[in-house]
N, C-alpha and C positions, 0 to 999 in steps of 0.2 A: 520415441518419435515425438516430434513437438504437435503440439495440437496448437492448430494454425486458424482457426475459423472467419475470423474478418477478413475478407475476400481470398482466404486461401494462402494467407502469407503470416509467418511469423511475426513482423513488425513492418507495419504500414505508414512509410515516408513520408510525411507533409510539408514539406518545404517547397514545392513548387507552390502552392494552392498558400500561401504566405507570405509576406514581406518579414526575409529574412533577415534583409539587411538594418532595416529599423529595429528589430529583434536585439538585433547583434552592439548596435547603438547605445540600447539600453543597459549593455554587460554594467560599466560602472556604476551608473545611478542604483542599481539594483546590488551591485555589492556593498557599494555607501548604506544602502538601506541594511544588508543583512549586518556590516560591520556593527553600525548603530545600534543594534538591535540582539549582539549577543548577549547577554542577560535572558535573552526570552529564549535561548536556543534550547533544547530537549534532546533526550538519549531518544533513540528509532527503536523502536521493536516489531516483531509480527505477529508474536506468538500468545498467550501460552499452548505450545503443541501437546494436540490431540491425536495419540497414535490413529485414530480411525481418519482423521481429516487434517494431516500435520500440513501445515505451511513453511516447513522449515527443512531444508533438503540437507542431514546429520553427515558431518564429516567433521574430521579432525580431533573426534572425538570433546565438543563443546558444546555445550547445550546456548539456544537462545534465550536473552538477559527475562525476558517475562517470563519462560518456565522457571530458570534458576531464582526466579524472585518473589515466585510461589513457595518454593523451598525455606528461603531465610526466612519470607514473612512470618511463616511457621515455626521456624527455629533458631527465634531470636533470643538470645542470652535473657535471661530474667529482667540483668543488672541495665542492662542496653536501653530496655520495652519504651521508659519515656523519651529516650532520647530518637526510639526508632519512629514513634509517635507520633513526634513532632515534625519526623520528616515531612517534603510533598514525596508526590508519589514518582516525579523525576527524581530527585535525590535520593529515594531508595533506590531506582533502579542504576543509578549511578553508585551507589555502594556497593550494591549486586555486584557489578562488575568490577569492583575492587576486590571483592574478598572470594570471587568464584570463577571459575574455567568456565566463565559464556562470555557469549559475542551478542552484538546489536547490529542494527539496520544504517550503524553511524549515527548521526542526529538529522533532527528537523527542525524548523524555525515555519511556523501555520500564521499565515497570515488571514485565513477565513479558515474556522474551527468545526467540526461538527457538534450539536448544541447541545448546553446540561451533559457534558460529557467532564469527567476527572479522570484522569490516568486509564484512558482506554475511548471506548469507543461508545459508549453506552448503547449499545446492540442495536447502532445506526448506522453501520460503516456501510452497507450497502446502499444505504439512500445518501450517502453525501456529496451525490450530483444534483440536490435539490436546495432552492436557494432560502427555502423553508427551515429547511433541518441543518442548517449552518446560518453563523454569524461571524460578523469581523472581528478581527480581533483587537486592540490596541496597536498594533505595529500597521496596522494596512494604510495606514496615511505615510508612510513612507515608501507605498511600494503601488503610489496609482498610476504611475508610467505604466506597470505591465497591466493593468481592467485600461486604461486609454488606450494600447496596442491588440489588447483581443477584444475590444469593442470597434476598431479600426477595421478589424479583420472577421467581425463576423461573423466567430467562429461558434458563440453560443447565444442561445436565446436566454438561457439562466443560467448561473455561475453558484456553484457550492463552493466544497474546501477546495483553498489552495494552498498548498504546500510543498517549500523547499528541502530539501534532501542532501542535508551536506558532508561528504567526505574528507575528512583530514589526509596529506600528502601520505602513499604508505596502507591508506586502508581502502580495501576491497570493501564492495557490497555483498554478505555474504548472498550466496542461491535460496532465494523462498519464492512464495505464490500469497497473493494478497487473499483466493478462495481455493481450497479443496476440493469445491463442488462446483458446476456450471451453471449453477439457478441466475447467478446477477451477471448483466450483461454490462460492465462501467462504460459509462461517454466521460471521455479526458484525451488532453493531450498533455506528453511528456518535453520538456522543452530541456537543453541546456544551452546558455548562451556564449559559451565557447567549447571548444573539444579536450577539454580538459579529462572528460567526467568517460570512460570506454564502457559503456551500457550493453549487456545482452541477454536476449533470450536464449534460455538454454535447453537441451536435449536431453536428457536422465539418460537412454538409451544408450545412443554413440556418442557421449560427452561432447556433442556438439555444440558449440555457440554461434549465436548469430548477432551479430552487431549492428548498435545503430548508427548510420552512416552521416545521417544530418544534424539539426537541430530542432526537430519539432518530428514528433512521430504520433502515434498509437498504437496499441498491442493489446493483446486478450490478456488479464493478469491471472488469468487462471494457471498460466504457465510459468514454468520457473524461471528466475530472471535474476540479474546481480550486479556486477561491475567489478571491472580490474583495479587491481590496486595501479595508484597514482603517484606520478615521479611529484606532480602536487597540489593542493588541494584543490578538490571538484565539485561543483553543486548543480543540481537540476533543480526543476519545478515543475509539480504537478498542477494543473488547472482540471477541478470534474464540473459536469454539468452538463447541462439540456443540447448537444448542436442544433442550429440553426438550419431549418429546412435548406436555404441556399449552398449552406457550407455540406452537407449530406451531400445535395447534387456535384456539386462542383468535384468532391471528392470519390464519390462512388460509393461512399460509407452508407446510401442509403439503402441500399444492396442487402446490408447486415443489420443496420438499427433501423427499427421501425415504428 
């Protein structure tokens, strides 16, 4: 059964309550930006899973790339050690997935990062809707078309990390949940600026999906969620952070966030 708690709906449409068409405007400038900008692109992970609290819904018999990257950092050939050393902590998890049966969350490309973090989250993923516990990052001056369109729109009083989520033609977003438990409540919206990218929350139960129909949503990420694979390549963006008393009214979100 999907656990649906923001007004009672698996994934809550915001594209009325938005100018999508300026949204939609911005598709090129915003690919210009990420083209420019691979070099800084990143493997995606969610893990490493914790049978008591996994985020990682096991099929296909593949492990996700940060449990299997637990494994290597452990058991790395002697002869290997400086050269593993030297790695960053992306490029190991990109060898990970060279030399082991796991999968990733595709990559990301952060343009506001959560802070003093290296290769994870430094056990702030729940606050990085605060515009405190995030910083910019080098790439965000090519990417102020999208803070001039959601400062347009009003949507947030503060703005954390923001970050895109990009799929190569062919790959699925495998099914995880960003928490195991219900303690954090995230303010964000999920945006893609074309239909490229087929996003759903899903059902464990009766292997239901539910799809996002627009281009600007919300959803509880307590629940499981992923993406079809793609005839070709698809990117979203996540925006978290404070909404704006008037955007809560407008939307009904203040119903849930309080």
């Amino acid at each position: 059964m999907i656990y649906a708690p923001i007004l009672g709906k698996p994934i809550v449409e915001l594209d009325k309550f938005v100018d999508t068409n300026a949204l939609q405007n911005l598709e090129k400038y915003v690919a210009l930006g990420i083209a420019k900008n691979k070099n800084h692109i990143s493997v995606a992970f969610s893990g490493p899973v914790n049978p008591a609290l996994k985020t990682w819904l096991e099929e296909e018999k593949y492990l996700e790339v940060k449990t299997s990257w637990i494994n290597v950092n452990q058991e790395i050939p002697e002869e290997l050690n400086n050269s593993w050393s030297s790695l960053t902590h992306d490029q190991q998890l990109l060898y990970t997935l060279l030399t082991t049966k796991s999968r990733s969350l595709n990559y990301t490309l952060t343009v506001r990062a959560i802070s003093n973090s290296s290769g994870g989250n430094g056990g702030k993923f729940h606050l990085k809707h605060l515009s405190k516990e995030t910083e910019d990052t080098a790439i965000k001056k090519d990417f102020e078309c999208i803070f001039d369109w959601v400062r347009s729109q009003n949507i947030f009083d503060e703005i954390g990390r923001v970050q895109f989520f990009i799929n190569p033609e062919g790959n699925s977003t495998p099914i995880h949940r960003d928490y195991a438990d219900r303690t954090h409540n995230d303010q964000y919206i999920w945006i893609r600026f074309n239909k490229q990218k087929d996003f759903f929350v899903y059902d464990e139960d009766t292997n239901e999906k539910c799809f996002v129909n627009g281009y600007v949503c919300t959803f509880d990420n307590h629940q499981w969620h992923g993406g079809e694979p793609g005839e070709c390549m698809g990117f979203s963006l996540r925006i978290d952070g404070l909404f704006s008393k008037s955007f809560l009214e407008k939307t009904g979100l203040d119903k849930h966030f309080t």
